[in-house]
C-alpha positions in Angstrom: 31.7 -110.2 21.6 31.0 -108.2 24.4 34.8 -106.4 23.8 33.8 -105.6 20.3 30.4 -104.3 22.1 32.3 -102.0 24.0 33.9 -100.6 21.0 31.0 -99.9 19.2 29.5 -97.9 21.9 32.8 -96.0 22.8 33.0 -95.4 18.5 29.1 -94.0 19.1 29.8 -92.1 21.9 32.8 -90.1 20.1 30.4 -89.3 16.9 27.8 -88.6 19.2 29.7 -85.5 20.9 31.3 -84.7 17.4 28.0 -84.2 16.5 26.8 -82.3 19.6 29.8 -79.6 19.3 29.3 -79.2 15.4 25.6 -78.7 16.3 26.7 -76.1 19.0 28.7 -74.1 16.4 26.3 -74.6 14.1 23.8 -72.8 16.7 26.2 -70.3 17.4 27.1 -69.6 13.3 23.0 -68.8 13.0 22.3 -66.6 15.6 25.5 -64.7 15.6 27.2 -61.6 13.6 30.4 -63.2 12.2 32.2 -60.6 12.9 31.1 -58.6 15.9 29.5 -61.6 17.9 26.7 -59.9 18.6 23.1 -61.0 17.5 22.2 -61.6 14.1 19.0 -59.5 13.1 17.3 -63.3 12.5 17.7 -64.3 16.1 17.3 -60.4 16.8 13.6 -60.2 15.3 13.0 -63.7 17.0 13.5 -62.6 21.0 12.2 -59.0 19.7 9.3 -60.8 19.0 8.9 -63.0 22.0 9.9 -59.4 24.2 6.6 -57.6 22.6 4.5 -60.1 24.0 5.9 -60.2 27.1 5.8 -56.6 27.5 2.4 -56.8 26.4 1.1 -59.7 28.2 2.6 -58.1 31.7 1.9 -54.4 31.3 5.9 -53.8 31.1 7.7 -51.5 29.5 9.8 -51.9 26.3 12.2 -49.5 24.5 14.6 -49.9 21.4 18.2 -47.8 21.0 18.8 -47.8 17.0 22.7 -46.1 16.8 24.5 -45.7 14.0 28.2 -44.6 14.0 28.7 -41.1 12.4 31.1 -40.6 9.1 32.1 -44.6 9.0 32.5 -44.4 5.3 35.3 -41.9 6.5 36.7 -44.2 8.6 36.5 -47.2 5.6 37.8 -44.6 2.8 40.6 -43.2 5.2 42.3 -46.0 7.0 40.5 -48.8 5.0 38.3 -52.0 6.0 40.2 -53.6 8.7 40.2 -50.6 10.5 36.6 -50.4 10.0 35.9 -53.5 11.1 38.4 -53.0 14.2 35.9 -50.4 14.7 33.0 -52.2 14.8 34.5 -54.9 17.4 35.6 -52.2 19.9 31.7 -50.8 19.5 30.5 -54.6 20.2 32.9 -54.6 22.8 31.7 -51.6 24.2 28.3 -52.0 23.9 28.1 -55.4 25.3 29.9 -54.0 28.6 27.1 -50.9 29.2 24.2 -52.9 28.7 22.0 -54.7 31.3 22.0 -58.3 31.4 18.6 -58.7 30.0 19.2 -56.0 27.3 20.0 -57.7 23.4 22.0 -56.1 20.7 22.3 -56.8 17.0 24.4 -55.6 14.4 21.4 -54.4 12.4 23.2 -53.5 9.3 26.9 -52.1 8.6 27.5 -49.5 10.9 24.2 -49.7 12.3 23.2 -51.6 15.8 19.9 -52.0 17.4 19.4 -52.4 21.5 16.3 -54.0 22.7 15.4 -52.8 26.4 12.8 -54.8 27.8 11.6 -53.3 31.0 13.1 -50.3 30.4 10.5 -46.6 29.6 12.2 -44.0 27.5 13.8 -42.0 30.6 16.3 -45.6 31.7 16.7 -45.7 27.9 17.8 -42.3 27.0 20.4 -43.0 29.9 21.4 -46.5 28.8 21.9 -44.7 25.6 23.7 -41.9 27.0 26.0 -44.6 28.6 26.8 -45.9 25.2 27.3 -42.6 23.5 30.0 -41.9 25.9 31.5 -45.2 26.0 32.1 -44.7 22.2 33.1 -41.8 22.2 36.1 -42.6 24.8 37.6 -45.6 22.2 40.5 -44.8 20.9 41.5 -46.6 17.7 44.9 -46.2 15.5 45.0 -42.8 14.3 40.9 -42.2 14.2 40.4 -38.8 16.0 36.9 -39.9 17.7 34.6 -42.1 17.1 31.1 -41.3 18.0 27.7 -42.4 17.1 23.9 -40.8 16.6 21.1 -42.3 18.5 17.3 -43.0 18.0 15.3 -44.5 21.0 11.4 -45.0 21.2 9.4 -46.7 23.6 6.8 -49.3 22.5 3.1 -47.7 22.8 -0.2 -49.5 23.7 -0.8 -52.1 20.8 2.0 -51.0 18.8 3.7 -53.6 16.8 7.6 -54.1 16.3 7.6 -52.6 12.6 5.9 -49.5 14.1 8.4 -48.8 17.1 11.6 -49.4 14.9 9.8 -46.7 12.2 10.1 -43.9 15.3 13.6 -45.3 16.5 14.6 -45.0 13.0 13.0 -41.3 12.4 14.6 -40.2 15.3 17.9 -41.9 14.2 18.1 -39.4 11.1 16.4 -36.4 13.3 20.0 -37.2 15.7 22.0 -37.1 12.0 20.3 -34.1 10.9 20.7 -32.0 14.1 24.9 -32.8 14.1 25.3 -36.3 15.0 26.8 -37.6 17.8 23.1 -36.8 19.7 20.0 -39.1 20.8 16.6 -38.1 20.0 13.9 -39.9 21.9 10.5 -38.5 23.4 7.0 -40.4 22.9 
């Protein structure tokens, strides 16, 4: 009795961490990008959130890059999809080696990625962002000339909600397009 016991628990044990890891990936699956890793804009919007009110409830700064990568439908026309999406992992790649440790990135859309800075004003984010438009620029993929990437940054005003601040990253996105790409536009 106490054998078969033993088995019983051992058999429980074993479904138990089955269960645990599928639960992991499972985790993982909804937070993540499939294909770049990075954030998901669900889990994005979720620590954006929980960042506002931190910034808020401490008097700290918060700023948000919104890039997008110039001419990509080039790049997907030209040298098709799996180069596009080779692409986008060297920019996740990139990316996730210039930021700060506390800084998050998503994959907002496409081409399109958003960096939350929390304690960061618009003068450490224009730089972060400067980082990152070099960085891109220096990856060198099959027989892509460059790659490069236009850049909208805002910093979160006095009772200003999320909606509001991604608006001005945005505007300034297209402002970066318009002006030539391959530029950030930020001021408050």
């Amino acid at each position: 009795l106490i054998a078969r016991n033993a088995e019983e628990i051992v058999k429980l044990e074993r479904r138990t961490g089955k269960l645990k890891t599928q639960n992991t990936r499972l985790k993982v699956l909804s937070e993540t990008d499939p294909l770049t890793g990075l954030l998901n804009r669900y889990k994005f919007d979720t620590l954006f959130d929980s960042e506002i009110k931190k910034a808020a409830r401490y008097g700290q700064s918060l700023s948000v890059i919104m890039l997008d990568l110039d001419d990509f439908k080039k790049v997907n026309d030209t040298y098709g999809h799996l180069v596009g999406d080779q692409v986008l992992l060297a920019v996740a790649k990139v990316a996730k080696e210039a930021l700060r440790e506390f800084d998050f990135i998503c994959r907002w859309g496409g081409e399109e990625f958003m960096v939350l800075c929390p304690n960061s004003d618009l003068k450490g984010t224009r730089n972060l962002a400067e980082r990152l438009r070099q960085k891109i620029s220096e990856i060198e993929i099959y027989e892509i000339d460059n790659i490069t990437a236009s850049f909208g940054i805002a910093e979160l005003k006095s009772g200003e909600n999320k909606n509001a601040l991604i608006s001005r990253a945005d505007d300034r996105l297209y402002l970066a397009k318009e002006r030539g790409k391959n530029v950030i536009v930020g001021r408050n």
